[in-house]
Structure formats: C-alpha cells, structure tokens
C-alpha positions as CSV (number, residue, x, y, z in Angstrom):
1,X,26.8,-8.7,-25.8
2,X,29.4,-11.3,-24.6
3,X,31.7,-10.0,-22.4
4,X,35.7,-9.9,-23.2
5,X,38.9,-9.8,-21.5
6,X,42.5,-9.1,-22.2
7,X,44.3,-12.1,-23.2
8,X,47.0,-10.2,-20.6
9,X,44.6,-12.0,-17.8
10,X,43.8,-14.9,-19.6
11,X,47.4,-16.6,-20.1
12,X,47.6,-16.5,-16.7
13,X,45.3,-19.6,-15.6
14,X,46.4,-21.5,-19.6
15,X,48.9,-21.3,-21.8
16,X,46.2,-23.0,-24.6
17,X,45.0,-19.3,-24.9
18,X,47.9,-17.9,-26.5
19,X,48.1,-20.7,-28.7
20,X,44.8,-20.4,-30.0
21,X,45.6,-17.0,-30.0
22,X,49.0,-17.2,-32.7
23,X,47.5,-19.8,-34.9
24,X,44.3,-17.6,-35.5
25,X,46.8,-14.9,-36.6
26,X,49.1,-17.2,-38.4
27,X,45.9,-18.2,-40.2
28,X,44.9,-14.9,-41.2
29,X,48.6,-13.9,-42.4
30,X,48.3,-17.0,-44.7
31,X,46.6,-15.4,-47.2
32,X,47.8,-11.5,-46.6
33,X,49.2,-9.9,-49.4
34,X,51.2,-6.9,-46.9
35,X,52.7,-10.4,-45.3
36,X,53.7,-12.0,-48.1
37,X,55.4,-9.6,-49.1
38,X,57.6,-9.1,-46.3
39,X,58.3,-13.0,-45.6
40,X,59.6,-13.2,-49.1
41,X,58.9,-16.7,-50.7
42,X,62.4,-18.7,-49.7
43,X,62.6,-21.1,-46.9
44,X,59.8,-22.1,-44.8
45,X,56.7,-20.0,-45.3
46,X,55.0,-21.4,-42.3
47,X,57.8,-21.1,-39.8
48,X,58.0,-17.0,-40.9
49,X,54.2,-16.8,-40.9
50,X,54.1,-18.2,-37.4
51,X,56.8,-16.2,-36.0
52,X,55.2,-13.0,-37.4
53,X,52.3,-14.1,-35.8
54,X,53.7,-14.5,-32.6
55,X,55.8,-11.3,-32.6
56,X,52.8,-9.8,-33.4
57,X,51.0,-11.1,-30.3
58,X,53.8,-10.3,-28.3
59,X,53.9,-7.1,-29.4
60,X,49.7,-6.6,-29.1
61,X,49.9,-8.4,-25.5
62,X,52.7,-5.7,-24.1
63,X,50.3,-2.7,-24.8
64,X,47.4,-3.9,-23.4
65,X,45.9,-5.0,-27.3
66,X,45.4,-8.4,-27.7
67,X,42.2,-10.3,-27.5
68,X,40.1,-13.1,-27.1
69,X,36.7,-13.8,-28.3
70,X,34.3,-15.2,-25.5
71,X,34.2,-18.7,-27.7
72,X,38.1,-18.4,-28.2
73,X,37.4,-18.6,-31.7
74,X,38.6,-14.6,-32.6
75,X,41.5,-12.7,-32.1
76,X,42.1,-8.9,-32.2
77,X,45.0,-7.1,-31.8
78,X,44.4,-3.5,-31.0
79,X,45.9,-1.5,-29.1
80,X,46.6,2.7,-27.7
81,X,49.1,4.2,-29.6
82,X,50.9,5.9,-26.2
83,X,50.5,2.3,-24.1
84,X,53.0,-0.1,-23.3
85,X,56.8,-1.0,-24.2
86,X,58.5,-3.6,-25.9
87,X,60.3,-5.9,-23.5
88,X,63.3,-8.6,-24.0
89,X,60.7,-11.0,-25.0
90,X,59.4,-8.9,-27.7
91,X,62.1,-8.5,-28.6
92,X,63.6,-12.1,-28.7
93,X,60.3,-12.9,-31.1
94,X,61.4,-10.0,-33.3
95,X,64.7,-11.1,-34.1
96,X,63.6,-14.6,-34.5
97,X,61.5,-13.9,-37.6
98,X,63.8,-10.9,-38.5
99,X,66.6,-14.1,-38.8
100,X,64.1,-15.7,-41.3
101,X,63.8,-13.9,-44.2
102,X,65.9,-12.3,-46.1
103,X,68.3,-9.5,-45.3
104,X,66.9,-7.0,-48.1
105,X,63.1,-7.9,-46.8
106,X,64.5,-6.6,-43.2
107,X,65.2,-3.2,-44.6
108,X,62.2,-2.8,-46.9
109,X,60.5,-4.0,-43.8
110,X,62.2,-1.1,-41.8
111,X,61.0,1.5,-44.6
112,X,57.8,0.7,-45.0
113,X,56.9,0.4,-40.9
114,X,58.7,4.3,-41.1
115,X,56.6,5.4,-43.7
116,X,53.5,4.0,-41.8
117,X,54.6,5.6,-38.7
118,X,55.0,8.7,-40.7
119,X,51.4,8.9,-41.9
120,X,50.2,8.0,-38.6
121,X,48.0,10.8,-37.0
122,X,50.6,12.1,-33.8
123,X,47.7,12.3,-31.4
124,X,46.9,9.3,-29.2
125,X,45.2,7.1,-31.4
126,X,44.0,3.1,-30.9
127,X,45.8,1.0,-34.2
128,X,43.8,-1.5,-34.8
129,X,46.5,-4.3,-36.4
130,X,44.8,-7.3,-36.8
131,X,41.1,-9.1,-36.7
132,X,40.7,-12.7,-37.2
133,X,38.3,-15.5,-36.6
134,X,38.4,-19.5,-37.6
135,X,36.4,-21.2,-39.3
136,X,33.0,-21.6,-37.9
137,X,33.7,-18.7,-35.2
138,X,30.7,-17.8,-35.7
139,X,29.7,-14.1,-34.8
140,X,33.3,-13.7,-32.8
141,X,34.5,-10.8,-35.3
142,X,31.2,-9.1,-34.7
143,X,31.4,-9.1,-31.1
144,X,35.1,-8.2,-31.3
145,X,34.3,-5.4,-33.6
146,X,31.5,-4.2,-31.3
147,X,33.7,-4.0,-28.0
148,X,36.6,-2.3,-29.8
149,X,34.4,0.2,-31.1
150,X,32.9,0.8,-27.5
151,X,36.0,1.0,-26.2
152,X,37.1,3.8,-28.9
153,X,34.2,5.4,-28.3
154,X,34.4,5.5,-24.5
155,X,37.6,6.8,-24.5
156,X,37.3,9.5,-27.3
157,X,40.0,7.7,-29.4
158,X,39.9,7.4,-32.9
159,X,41.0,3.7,-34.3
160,X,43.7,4.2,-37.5
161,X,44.8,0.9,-39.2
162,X,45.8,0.0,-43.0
163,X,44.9,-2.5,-45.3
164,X,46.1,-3.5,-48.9
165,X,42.7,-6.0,-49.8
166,X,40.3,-3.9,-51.5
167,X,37.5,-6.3,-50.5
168,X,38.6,-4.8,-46.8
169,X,38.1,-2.0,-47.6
170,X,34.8,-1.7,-48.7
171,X,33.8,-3.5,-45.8
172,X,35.8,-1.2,-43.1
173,X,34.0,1.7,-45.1
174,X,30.4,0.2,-44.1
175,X,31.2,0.1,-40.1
176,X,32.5,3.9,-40.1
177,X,36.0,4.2,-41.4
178,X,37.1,6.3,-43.9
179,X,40.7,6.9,-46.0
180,X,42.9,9.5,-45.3
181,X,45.4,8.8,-47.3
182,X,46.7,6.2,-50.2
183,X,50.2,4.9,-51.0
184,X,50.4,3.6,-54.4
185,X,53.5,2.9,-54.3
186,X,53.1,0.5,-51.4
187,X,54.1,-2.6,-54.3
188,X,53.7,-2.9,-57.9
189,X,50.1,-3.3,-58.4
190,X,48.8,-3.0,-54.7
191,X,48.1,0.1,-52.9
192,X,47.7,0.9,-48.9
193,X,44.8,2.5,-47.6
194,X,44.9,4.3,-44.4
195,X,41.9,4.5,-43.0
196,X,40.6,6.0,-39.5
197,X,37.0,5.6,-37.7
198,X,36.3,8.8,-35.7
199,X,34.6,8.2,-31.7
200,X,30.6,8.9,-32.0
C-alpha cells in the first residue's frame, strides 16, 4: 500500500498541494446535489463552489483531516470529531462564501449543519466529509479509502458521514457502512442517509 501523509506537512515544502487539493474538491462539489442546494443558483456558481471547497479544506486541514493521495490525484477530508479548532483563517474562508449566496441559503445552511450535528453519534467519532479523485487518478480513492479505514480501525473509531446520491450509498454499503438514520425531509425529493462503519 502507498504510503500517505497529512496535507498539514505537505503545504509546507509547496503551495501546489493545496491547490490540487481545492480544485479536486471543487470538482466533486460540481455535481453534488447537498451543494447545490446550499449555493443556490444566482451569481457565480464557480466562485461559491470554490470557496466551499476551500473552506472546506481549511476546515479538514485544522483537525488534522485532510489528505493527499501518493499520485496527488485524491483528496479526503476526514477527520476526529474531538480534534482541532477553527482559526481566523477558517474563519475568513467561511464568511467569504457565507457573503456569496444568498441570505435565506445562510440560515437553511445553519439548520441543516444543526440538525446533522444533532444526529451525530456524541462519542468521538472520525466524519468522513469528503472523497474525491480526478480523472484518470487511477486507484487514489482505493488507497485513500484503505488508509482511512486502517486508521479507524487502529484507533477504535467508528467513521459517521452523510450522503444524499443513492448511487453512494449502495456503494458505502459494500465497504462496511450501514444507515442509522434517514431524513426525508432533507429537500423535496431527496433524502439524507447517515450512515456509520463500525472499527473491526
């Protein structure tokens, strides 16, 4: 298996990194049906899909839960549920997409995160936000998949995240997760699954 390392280190010796990093994320968010509907569809879709993006890093990069396939083709964001702290960064990116859409996006934006929070198990848990690869990455996801699931496992953490694609789904289902709980009221014809993979 390729070895891995926090994008934490790796932004220290380049800068490229991270920018490989947010546009494999941006990428991703493209075609997300929980993103679009929080960017809304007036003014610039790319300039709110690549600020999500990059809060998102930010946010990943903080606790410890961003990372970088060995080819630099993949990104994951995943990261312990009790690490970390948003700083002024973090929270400069925030209000720069937050100042991008709409006002009434914000607060459903607000209410849904709280309800997600809600149904979140309390106990320390890894959260496993985000997976993406680029075209022609190859076997990046994989390997990503692989070392985030050794590292559950190692530490006796179980990994929660969401997802509205059903397509997803089935496929989370086949590597160990299960659901624990649906919102169908998540839009008007989607519903959120949360699901959780237990450690072996």
């Amino acid at each position: 298996m390729l070895e891995f390392s926090y994008i934490y280190y790796m932004i220290r010796e380049t800068e490229k990194d991270k920018i490989d990093s947010v546009s494999i994320i941006a990428d991703a968010f493209d075609a997300n049906p929980s993103v679009n509907l929080v960017i809304g569809d007036k003014g610039s879709r790319s300039k709110k899909i690549n600020r999500l993006a990059e809060y998102a890093f930010i946010k990943a990069l903080n606790r410890e839960g961003a990372f970088l396939s060995d080819n630099k083709m993949g990104t994951a964001l995943c990261y312990r549920s009790n690490v970390g702290a948003s700083d002024f960064k973090e929270f400069i990116s925030e209000m720069r997409f937050a100042l991008s859409i709409p006002v009434l996006n914000v607060i459903r934006t607000l209410k849904r995160e709280g309800y997600l929070s809600k149904n979140r198990f309390g106990r320390e848990h890894f959260y496993f936000w985000f997976l993406g690869v680029q075209k022609g990455g190859g076997k990046a996801g994989f390997e990503l998949k692989d070392h985030l699931f050794l590292l559950a496992d190692k530490e006796q953490l179980s990994i929660l995240m969401e997802t509205s694609v059903e397509r997803n789904k089935v496929i989370y289902e086949r590597y160990g997760f299960k659901v624990y709980h649906e919102w169908t009221e998540f839009s008007a014809d989607k519903t959120l699954w949360f699901m959780k993979r237990d450690p072996k």
